[in-house]
PyMOL Python script that loads the backbone (N, CA, C, O; Angstrom):
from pymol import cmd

cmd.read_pdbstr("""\
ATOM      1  N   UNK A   1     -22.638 -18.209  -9.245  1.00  0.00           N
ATOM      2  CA  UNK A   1     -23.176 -17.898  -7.946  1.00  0.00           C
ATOM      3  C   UNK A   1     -24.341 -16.929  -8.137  1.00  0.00           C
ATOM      4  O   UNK A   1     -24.195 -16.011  -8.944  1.00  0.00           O
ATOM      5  N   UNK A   2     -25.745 -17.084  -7.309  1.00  0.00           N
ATOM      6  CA  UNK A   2     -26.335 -16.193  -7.295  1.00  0.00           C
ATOM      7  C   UNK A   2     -26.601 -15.124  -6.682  1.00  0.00           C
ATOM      8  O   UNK A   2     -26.065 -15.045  -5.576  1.00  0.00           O
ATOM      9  N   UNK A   3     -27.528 -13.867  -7.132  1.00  0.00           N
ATOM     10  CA  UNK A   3     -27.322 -12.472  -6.222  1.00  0.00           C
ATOM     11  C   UNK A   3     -27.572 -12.642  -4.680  1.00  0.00           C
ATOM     12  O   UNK A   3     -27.042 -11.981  -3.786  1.00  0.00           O
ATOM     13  N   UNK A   4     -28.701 -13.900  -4.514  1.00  0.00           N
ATOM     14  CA  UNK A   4     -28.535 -13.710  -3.087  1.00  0.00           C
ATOM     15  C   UNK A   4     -27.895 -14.316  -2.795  1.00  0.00           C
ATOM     16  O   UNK A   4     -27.933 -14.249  -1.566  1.00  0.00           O
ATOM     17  N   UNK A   5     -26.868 -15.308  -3.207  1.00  0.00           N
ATOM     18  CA  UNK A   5     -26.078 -16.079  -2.375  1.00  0.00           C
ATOM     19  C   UNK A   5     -25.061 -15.268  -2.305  1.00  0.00           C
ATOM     20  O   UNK A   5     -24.264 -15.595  -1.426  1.00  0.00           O
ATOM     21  N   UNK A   6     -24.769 -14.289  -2.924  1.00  0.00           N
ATOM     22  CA  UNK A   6     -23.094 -13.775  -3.045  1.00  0.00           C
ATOM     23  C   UNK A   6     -23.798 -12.263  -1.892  1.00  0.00           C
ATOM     24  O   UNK A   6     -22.860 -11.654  -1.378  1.00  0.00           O
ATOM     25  N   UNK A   7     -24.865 -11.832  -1.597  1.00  0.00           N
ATOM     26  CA  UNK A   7     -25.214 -11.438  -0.824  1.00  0.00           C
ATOM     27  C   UNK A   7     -24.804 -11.683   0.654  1.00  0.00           C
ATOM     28  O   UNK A   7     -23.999 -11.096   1.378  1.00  0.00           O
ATOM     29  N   UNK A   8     -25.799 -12.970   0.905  1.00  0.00           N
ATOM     30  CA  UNK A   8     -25.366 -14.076   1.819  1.00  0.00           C
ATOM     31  C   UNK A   8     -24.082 -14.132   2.856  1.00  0.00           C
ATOM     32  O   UNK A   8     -23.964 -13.968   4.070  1.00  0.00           O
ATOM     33  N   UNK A   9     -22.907 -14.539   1.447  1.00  0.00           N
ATOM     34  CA  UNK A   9     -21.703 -14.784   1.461  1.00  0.00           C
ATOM     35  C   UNK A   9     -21.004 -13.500   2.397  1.00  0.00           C
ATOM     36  O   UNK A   9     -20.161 -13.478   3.294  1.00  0.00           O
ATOM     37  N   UNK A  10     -21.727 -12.570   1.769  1.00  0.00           N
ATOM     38  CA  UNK A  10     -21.126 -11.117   1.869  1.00  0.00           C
ATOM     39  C   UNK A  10     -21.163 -11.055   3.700  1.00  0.00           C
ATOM     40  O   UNK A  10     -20.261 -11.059   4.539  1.00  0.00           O
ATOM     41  N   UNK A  11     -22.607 -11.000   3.795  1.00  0.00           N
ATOM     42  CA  UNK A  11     -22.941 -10.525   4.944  1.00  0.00           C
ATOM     43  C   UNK A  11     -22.294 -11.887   6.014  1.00  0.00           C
ATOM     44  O   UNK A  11     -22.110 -11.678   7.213  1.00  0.00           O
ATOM     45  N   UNK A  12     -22.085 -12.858   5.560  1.00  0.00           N
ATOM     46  CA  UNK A  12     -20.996 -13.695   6.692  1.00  0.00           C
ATOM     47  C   UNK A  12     -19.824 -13.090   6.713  1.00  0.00           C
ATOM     48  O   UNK A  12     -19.179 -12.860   7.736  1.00  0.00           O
ATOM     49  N   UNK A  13     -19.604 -12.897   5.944  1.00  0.00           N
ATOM     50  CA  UNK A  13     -17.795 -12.138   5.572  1.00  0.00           C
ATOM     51  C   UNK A  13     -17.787 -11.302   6.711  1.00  0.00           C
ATOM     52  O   UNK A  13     -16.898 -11.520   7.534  1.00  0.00           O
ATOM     53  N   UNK A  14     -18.709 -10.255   6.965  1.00  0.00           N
ATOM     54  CA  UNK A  14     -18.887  -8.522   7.554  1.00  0.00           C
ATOM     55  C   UNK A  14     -19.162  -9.221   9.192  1.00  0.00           C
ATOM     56  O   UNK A  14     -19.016  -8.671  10.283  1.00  0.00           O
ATOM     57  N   UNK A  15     -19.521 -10.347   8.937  1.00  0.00           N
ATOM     58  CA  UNK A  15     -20.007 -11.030  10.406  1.00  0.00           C
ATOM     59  C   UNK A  15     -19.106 -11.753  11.088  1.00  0.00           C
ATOM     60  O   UNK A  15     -19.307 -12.013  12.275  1.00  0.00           O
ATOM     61  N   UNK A  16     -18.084 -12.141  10.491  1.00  0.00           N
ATOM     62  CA  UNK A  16     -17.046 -13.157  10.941  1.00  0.00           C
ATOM     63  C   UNK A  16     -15.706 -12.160  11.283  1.00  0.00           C
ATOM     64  O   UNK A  16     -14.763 -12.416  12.032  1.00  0.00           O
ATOM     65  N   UNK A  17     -15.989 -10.743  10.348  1.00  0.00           N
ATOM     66  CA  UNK A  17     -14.748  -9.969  10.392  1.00  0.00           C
ATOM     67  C   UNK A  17     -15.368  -9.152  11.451  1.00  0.00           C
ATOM     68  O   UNK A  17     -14.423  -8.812  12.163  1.00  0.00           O
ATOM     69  N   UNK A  18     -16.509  -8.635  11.955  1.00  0.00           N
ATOM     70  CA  UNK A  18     -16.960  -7.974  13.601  1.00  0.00           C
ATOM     71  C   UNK A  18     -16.957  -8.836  14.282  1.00  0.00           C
ATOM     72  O   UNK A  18     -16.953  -8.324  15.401  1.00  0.00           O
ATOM     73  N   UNK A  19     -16.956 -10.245  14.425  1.00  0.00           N
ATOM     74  CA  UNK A  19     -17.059 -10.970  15.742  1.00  0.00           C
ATOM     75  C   UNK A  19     -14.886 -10.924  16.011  1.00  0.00           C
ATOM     76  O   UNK A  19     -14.275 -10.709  17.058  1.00  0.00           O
ATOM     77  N   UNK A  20     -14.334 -11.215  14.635  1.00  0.00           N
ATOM     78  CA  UNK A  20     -12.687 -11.010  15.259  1.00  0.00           C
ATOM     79  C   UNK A  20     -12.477  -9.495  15.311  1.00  0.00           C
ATOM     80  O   UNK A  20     -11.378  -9.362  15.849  1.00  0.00           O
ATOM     81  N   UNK A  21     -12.927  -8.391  15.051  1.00  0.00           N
ATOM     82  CA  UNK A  21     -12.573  -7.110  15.452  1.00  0.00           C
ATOM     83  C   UNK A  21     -11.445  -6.616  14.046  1.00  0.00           C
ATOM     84  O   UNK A  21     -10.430  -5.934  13.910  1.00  0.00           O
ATOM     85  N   UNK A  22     -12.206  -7.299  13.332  1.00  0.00           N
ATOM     86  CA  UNK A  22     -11.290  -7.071  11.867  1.00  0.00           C
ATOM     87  C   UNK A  22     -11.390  -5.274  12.230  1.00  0.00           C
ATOM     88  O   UNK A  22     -12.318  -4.703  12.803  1.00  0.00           O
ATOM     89  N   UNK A  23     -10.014  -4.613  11.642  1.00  0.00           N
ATOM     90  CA  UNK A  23     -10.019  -2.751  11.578  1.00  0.00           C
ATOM     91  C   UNK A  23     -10.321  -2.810   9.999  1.00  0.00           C
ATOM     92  O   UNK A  23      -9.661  -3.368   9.122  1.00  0.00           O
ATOM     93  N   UNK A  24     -11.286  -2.210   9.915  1.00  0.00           N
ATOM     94  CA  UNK A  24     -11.811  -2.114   8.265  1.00  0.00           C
ATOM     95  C   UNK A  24     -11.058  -0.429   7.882  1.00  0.00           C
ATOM     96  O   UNK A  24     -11.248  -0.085   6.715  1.00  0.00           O
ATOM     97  N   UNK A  25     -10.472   0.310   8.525  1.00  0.00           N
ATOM     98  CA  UNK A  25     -10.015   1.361   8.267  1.00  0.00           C
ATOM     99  C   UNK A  25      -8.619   1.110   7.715  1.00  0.00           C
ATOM    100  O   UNK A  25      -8.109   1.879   6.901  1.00  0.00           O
ATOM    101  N   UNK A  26      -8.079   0.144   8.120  1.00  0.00           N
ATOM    102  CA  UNK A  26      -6.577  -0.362   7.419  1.00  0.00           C
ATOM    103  C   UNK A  26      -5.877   0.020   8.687  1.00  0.00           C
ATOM    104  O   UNK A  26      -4.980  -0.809   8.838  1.00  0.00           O
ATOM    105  N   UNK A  27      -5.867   0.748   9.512  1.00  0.00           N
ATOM    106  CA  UNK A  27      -4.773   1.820  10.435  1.00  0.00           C
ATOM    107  C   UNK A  27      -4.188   0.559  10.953  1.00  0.00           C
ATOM    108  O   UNK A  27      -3.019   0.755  11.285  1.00  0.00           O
ATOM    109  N   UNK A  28      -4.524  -0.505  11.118  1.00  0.00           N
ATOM    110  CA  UNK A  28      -3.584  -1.774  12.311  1.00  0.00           C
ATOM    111  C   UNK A  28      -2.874  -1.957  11.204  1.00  0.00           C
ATOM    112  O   UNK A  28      -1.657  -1.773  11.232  1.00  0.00           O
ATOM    113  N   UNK A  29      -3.508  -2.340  10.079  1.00  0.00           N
ATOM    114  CA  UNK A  29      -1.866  -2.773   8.956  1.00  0.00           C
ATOM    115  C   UNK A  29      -0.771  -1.328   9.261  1.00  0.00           C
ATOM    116  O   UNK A  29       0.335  -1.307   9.802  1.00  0.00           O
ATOM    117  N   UNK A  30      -1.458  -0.383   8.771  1.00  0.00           N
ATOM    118  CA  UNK A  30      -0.438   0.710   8.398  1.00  0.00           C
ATOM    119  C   UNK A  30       0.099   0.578   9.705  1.00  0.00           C
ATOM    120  O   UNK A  30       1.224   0.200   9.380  1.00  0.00           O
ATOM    121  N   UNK A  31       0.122   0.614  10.992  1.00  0.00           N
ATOM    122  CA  UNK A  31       0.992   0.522  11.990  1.00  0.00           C
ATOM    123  C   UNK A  31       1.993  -0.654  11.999  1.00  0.00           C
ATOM    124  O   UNK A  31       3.206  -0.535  12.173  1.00  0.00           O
ATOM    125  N   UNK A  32       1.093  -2.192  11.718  1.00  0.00           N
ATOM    126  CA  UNK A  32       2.467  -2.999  11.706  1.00  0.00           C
ATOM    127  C   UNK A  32       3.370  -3.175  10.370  1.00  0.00           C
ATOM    128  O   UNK A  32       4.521  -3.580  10.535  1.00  0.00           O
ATOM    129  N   UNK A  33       2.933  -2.903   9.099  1.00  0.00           N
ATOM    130  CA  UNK A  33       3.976  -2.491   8.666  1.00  0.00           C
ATOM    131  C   UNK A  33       4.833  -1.642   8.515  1.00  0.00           C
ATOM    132  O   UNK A  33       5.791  -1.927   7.798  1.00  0.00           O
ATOM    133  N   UNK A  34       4.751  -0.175   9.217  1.00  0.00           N
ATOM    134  CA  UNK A  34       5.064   0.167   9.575  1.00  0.00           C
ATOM    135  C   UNK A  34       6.300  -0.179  10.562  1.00  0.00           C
ATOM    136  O   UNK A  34       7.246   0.586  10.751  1.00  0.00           O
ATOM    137  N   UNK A  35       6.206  -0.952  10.926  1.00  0.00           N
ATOM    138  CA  UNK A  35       7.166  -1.841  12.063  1.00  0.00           C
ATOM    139  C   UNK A  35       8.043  -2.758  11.548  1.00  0.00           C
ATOM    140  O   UNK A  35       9.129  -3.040  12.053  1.00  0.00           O
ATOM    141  N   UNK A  36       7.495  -3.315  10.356  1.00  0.00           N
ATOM    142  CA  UNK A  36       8.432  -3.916   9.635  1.00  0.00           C
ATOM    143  C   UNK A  36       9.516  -3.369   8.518  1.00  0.00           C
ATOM    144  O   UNK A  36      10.722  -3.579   8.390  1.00  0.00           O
ATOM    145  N   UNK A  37       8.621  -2.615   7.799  1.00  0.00           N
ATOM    146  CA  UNK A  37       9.388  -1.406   6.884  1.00  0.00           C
ATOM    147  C   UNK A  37       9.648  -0.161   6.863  1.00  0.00           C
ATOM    148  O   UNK A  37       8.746   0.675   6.810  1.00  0.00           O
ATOM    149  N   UNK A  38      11.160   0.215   6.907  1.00  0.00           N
ATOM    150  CA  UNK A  38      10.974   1.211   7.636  1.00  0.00           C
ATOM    151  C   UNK A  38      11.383   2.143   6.447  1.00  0.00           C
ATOM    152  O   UNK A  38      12.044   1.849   5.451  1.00  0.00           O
ATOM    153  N   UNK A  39      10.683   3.647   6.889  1.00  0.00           N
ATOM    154  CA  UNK A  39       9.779   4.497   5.859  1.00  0.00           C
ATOM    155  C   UNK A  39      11.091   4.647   4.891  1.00  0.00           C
ATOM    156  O   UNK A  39      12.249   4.241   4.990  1.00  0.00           O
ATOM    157  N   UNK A  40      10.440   5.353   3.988  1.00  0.00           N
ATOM    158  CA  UNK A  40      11.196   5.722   2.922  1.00  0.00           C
ATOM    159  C   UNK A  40      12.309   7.068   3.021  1.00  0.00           C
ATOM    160  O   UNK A  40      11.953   8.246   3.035  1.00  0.00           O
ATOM    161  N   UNK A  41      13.284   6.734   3.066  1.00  0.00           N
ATOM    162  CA  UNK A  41      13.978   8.534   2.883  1.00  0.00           C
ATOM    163  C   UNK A  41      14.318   8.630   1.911  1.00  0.00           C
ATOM    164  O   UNK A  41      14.826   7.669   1.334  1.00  0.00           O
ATOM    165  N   UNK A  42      14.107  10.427   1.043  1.00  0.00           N
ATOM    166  CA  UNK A  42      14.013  10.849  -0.172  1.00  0.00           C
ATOM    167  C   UNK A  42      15.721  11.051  -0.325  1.00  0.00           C
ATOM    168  O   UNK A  42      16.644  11.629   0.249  1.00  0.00           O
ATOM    169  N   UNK A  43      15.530  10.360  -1.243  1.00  0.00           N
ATOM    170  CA  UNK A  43      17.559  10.537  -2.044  1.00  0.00           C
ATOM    171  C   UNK A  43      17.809  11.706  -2.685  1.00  0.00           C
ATOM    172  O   UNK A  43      17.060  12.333  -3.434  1.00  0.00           O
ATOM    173  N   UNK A  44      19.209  12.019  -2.246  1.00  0.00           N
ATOM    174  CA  UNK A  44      19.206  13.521  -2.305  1.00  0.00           C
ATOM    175  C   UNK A  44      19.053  14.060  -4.193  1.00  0.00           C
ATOM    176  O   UNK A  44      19.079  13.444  -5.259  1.00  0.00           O
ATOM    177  N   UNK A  45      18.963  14.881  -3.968  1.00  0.00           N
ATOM    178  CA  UNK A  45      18.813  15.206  -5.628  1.00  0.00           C
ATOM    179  C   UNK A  45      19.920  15.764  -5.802  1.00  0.00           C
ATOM    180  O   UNK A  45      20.515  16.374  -4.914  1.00  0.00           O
ATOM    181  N   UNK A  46      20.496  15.556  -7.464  1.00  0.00           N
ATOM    182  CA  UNK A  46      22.117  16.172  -7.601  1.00  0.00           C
ATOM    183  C   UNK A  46      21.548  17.358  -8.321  1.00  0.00           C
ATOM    184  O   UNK A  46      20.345  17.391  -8.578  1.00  0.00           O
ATOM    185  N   UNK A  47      22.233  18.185  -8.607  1.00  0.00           N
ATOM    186  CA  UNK A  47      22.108  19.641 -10.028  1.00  0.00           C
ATOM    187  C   UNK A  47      22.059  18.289 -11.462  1.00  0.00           C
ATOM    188  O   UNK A  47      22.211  17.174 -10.964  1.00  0.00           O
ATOM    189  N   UNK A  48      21.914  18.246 -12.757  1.00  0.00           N
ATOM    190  CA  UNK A  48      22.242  17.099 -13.719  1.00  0.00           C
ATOM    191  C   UNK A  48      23.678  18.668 -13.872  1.00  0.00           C
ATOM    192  O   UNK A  48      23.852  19.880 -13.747  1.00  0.00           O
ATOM    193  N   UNK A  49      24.229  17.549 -14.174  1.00  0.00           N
ATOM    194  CA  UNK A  49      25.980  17.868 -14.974  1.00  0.00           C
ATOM    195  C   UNK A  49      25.458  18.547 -15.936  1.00  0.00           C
ATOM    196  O   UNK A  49      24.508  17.999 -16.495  1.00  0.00           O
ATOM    197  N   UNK A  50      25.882  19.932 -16.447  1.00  0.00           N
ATOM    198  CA  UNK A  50      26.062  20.718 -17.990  1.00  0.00           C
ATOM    199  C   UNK A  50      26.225  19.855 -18.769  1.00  0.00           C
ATOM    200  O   UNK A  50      27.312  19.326 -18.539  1.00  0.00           O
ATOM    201  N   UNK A  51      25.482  19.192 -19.989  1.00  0.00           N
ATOM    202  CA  UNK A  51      26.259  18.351 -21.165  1.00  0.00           C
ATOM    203  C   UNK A  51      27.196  19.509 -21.826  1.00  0.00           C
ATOM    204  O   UNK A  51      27.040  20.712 -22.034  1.00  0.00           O
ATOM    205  N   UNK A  52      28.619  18.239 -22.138  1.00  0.00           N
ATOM    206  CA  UNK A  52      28.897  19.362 -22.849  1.00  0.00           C
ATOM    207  C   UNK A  52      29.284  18.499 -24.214  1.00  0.00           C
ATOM    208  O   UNK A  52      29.137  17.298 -24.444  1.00  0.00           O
ATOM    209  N   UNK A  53      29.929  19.746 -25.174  1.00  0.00           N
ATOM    210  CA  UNK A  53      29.516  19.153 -26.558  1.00  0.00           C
ATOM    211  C   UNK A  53      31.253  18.372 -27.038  1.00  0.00           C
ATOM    212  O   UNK A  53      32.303  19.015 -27.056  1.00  0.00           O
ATOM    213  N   UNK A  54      31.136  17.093 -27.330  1.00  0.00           N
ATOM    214  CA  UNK A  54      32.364  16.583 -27.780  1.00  0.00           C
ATOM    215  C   UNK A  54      33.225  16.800 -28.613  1.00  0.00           C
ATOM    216  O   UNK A  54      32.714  17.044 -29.706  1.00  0.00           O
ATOM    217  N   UNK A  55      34.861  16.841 -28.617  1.00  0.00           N
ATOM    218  CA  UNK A  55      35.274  17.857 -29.618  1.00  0.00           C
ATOM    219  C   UNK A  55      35.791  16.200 -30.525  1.00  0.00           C
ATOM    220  O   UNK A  55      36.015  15.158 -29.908  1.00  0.00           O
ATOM    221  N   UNK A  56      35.888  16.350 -32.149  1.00  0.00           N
ATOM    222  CA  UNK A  56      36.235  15.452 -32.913  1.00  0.00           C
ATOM    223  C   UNK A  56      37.739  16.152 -32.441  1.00  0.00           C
ATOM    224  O   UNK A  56      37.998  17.276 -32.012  1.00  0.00           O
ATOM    225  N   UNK A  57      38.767  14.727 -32.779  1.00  0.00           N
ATOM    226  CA  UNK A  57      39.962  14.223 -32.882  1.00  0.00           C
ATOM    227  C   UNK A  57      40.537  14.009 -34.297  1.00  0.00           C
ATOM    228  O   UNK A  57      41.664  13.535 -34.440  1.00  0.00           O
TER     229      UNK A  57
END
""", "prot")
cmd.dss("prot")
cmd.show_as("cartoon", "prot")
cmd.util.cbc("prot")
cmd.orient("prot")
């Protein structure tokens, strides 16, 4: 492809996505997924167990 065609290409892209009201900021995704997945909650953290040292038998 050449520079001006991928130019071209470009500037239909930017033209087809303002005539549908494409959100180029992302915020409409982050809201509907948002809606679909719901957020993350942080799992509690334990203390780690003391290792302790094994006695031979």
């Amino acid at each position: 492809m050449k520079k001006i065609e991928s130019k071209e290409q470009s500037e239909r892209f930017r033209q087809t996505a303002r005539e549908l009201e494409a959100d180029e900021t992302g915020e409409a995704f982050e809201r509907a997924f948002g809606k679909i997945v719901p957020p993350k909650t942080p799992k509690p953290t334990k203390e780690p167990e003391p290792k302790t040292k094994k006695t031979r038998k």
